[in-house]
N, C-alpha and C positions, 0 to 999 in steps of 0.2 A: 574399370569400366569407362564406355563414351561419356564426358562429360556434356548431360543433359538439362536441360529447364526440367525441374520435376518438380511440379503445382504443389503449393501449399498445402503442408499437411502428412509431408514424406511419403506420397504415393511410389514410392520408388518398387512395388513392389506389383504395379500397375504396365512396366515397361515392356515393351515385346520381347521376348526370351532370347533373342538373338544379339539386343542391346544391352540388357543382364550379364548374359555369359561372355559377354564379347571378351579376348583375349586382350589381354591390359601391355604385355611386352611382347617382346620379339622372342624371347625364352617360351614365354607359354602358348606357343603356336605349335600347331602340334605336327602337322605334316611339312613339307615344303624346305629341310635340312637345307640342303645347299642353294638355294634359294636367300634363304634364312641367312645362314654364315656369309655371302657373300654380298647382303645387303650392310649384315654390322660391319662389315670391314672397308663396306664403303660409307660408311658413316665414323667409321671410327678415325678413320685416315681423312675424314672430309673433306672425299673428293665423289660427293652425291652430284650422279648428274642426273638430266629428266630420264623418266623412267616411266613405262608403259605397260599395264600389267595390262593381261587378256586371258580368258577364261569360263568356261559355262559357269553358270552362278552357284554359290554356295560352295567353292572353293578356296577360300578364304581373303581375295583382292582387295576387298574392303579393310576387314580386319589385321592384313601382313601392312598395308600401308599408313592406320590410323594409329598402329603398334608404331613402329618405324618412326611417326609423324611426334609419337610422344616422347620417345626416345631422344629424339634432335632437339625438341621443342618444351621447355616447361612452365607452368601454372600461367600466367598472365600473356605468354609468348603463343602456348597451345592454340588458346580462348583465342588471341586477335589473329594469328596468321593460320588457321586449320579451318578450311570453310567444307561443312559436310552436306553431300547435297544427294 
């Protein structure tokens, strides 16, 4: 899940169903294959260049790139260099 502020008292169960479910890897995305495989491989080879996703909403743009963002980036690295807006 997006790592969020969830107010004292573990309302974790309070979140929009969208931030819930959200897809945690790049494996658990479910559409978007070659998309998918040719982002790991620019991540794996790290040679990530800017990238410009477009799309009617609820397609997954948020979610392939906050997947992506966790993948390159971990615990303390996510939190200061991943600003979600």
């Amino acid at each position: 899940m997006v790592a969020l502020d969830i107010p004292a008292g573990g309302a974790k169960g309070n979140l929009p169903w969208v931030e819930k479910y959200r897809p945690e890897t790049l494996d658990d995305l479910v559409s978007h294959k070659e998309i998918i495989r040719t982002i790991n491989k620019l991540i794996n080879n790290n040679q990530l260049p800017h990238l410009l996703f477009y799309g009617p909403p609820g397609t997954g743009k948020t979610s392939t790139i906050l997947a992506a963002a966790k993948q390159i980036y971990t615990g303390k690295q996510y939190k200061s260099l991943v600003l979600e807006v």
